[in-house]
N, C-alpha and C positions, 0 to 999 in steps of 0.2 A: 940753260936755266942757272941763275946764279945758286949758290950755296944755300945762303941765307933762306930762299923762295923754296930750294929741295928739302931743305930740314924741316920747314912748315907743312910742303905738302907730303913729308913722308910722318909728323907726327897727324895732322889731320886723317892721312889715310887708316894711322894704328885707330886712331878715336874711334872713327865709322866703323872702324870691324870689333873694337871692344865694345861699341852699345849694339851692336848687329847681336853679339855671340851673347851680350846681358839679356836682350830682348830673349832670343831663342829659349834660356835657361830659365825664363820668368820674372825675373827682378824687374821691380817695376818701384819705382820713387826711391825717396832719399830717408836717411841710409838704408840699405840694403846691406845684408853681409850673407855670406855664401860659405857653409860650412862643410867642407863635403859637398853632395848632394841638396843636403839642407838648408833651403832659404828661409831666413832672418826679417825685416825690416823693418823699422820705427826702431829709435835710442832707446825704447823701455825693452825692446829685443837683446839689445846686447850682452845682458849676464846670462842672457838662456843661449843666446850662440855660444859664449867662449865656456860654458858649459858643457854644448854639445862638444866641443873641441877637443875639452881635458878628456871626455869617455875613451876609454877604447873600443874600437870597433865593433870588436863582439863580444859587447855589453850592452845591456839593453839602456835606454837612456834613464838621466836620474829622474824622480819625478812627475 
């Protein structure tokens, strides 16, 4: 297999296993963000993820 063909089919293969391992976790559409445990999705989500972000852990969330 030339180079160029293994580089394709070794990014195709990371692809198939990162939307395998998104499916498993529940992220479903676009955008999705993953905070922790904590799934996100839709752009009006995103100041409440990087919210949940800034918490520390055991704190209870803001809000």
């Amino acid at each position: 297999m030339r180079p160029a063909r293994a580089a394709a089919a070794a990014k195709k293969a990371r692809l198939i296993a990162r939307g395998k391992a998104a499916i498993a976790r529940g992220i479903f559409g676009a955008p999705s963000f993953l905070v922790g445990e904590e799934l996100f999705w839709d752009h009006g989500r995103l100041d409440q993820a990087i919210a949940w972000a800034l918490v520390p852990p055991d704190l209870p969330p803001l809000g």
